[in-house]
C-alpha positions in Angstrom: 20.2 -45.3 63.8 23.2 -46.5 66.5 23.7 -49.5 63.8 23.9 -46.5 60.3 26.3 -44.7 62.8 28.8 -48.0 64.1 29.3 -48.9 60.4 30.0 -44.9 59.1 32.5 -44.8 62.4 33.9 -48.1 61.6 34.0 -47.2 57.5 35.6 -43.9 58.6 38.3 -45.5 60.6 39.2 -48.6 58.5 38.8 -46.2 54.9 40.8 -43.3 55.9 44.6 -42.4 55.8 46.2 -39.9 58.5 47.5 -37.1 56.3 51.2 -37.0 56.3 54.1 -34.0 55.8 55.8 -34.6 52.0 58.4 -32.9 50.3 57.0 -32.1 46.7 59.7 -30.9 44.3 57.6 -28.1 42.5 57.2 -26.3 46.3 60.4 -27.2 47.9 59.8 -24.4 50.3 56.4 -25.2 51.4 55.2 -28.3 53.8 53.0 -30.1 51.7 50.7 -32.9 53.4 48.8 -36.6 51.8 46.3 -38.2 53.3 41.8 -38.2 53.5 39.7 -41.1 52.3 40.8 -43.8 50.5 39.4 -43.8 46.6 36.0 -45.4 46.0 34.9 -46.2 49.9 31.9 -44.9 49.7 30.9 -46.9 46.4 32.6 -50.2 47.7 32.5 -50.8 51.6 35.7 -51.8 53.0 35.7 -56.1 53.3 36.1 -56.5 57.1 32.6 -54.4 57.1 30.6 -56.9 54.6 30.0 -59.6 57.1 28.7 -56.8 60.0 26.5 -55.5 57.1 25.6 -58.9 55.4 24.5 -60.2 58.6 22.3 -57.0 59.6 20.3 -57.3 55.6 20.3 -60.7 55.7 16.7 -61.1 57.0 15.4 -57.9 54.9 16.1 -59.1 51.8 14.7 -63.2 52.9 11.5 -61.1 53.9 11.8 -59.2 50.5 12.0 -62.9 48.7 9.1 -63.9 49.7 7.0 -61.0 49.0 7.9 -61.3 44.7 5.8 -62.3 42.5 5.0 -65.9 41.2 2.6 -66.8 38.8 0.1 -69.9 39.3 -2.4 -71.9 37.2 -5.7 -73.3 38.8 -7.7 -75.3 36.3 -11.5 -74.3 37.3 -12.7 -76.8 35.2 -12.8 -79.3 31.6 -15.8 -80.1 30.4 -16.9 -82.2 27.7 -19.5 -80.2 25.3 -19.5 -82.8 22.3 -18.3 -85.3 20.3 -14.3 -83.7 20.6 -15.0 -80.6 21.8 -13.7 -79.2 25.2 -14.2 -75.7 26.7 -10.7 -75.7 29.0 -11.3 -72.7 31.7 -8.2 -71.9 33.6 -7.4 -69.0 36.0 -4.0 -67.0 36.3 -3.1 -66.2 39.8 -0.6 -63.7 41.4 0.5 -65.8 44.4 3.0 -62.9 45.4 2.4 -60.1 47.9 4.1 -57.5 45.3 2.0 -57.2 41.7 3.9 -58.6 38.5 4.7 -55.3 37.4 5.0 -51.7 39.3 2.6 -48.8 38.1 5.9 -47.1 37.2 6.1 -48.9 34.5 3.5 -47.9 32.7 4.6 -44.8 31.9 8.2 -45.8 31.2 6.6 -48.0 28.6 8.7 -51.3 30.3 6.6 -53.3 31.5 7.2 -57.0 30.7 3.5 -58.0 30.5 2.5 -61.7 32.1 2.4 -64.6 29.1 -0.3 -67.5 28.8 0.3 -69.5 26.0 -1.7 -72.8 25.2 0.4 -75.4 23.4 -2.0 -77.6 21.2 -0.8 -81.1 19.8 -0.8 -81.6 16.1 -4.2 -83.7 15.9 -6.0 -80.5 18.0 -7.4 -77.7 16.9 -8.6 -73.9 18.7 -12.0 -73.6 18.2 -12.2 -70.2 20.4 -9.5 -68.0 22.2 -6.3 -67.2 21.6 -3.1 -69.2 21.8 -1.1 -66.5 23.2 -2.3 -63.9 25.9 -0.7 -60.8 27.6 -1.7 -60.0 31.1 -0.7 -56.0 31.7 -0.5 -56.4 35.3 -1.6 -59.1 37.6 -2.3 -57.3 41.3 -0.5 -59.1 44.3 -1.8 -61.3 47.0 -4.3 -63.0 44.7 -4.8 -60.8 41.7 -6.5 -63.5 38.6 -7.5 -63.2 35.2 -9.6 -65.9 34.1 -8.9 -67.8 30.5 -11.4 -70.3 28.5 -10.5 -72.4 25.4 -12.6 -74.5 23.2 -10.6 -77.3 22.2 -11.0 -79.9 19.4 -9.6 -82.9 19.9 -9.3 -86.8 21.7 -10.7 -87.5 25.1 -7.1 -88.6 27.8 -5.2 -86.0 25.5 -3.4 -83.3 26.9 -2.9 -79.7 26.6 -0.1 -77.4 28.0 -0.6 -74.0 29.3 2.2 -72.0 30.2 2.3 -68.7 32.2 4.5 -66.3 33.4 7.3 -63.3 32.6 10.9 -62.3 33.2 9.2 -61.1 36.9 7.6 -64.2 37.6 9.3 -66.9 35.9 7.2 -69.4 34.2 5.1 -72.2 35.2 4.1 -74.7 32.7 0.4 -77.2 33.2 -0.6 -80.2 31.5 -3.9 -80.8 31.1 -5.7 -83.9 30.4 -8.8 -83.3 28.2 -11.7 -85.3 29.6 
């Protein structure tokens, strides 16, 4: 409260002009007088009070940083069915304390939804599951959804799996089949 009421002091000082006595040619006879608030201080903060107020949301918005979302991959496990074929099980994780996407967004119908993709080679083939997946909302500190592939193809090959949304940014995984 003392620090909301030095900075509206100090905006009110620095941001306001002393009214002053004019002559106006269409009332010669009356005392006309200029002054109040300059335009557009209360939308743009005068610049000798940035710093004072940088200083003071400096730390809030560090401690706000760290609390967005970020998406991880943890490969639970490969394993080799048959000849060529691989069941790939991976799990997306919200490593953030805040979820991918607020509940207020449901209603608005915006909500950028989490994407997991799988990027095959040209001599693989999907035997199950989906190349591209939509995650509606992945809760924070730890919320997962769990993914599993079977995969045709070459034992030391790789697979990519990507994850992630305008909220999260993306992380990208390569896999080795074996």
């Amino acid at each position: 409260m003392k620090f909301t009421l030095t900075v509206f002091t100090l905006v009110i000082i620095t941001s306001s002009v002393i009214a002053q006595p004019h002559t106006y040619p269409d009332y010669p006879d009356n005392k006309v007088e200029i002054g109040g608030f300059k335009p557009f201080v209360y939308t743009n903060p005068p610049r000798d009070s940035l710093v004072v107020m940088g200083r003071n949301f400096q730390t809030f918005m560090i401690k706000l940083s760290s609390w967005l979302p970020r998406t991880d991959i943890n490969v639970l496990k490969v394993k080799h069915l048959h000849d060529n074929v691989y069941r790939l099980s991976v799990v997306v994780q919200n490593q953030g304390y805040l979820s991918t996407n607020p509940q207020i967004g449901v209603p608005n119908k915006w909500c950028p939804k989490v994407k997991v993709s799988l990027e095959l080679k040209n001599n693989q083939t999907l035997a199950s599951g989906k190349v591209l997946n939509f995650i509606d909302i992945l809760q924070g500190s730890g919320g997962s959804k769990e993914f599993n592939w079977l995969i045709l193809g070459r034992k030391g090959e790789t697979v990519k799996i990507s994850a992630g949304s305008p909220m999260t940014g993306v992380i990208i995984k390569s896999i080795d089949l074996e």
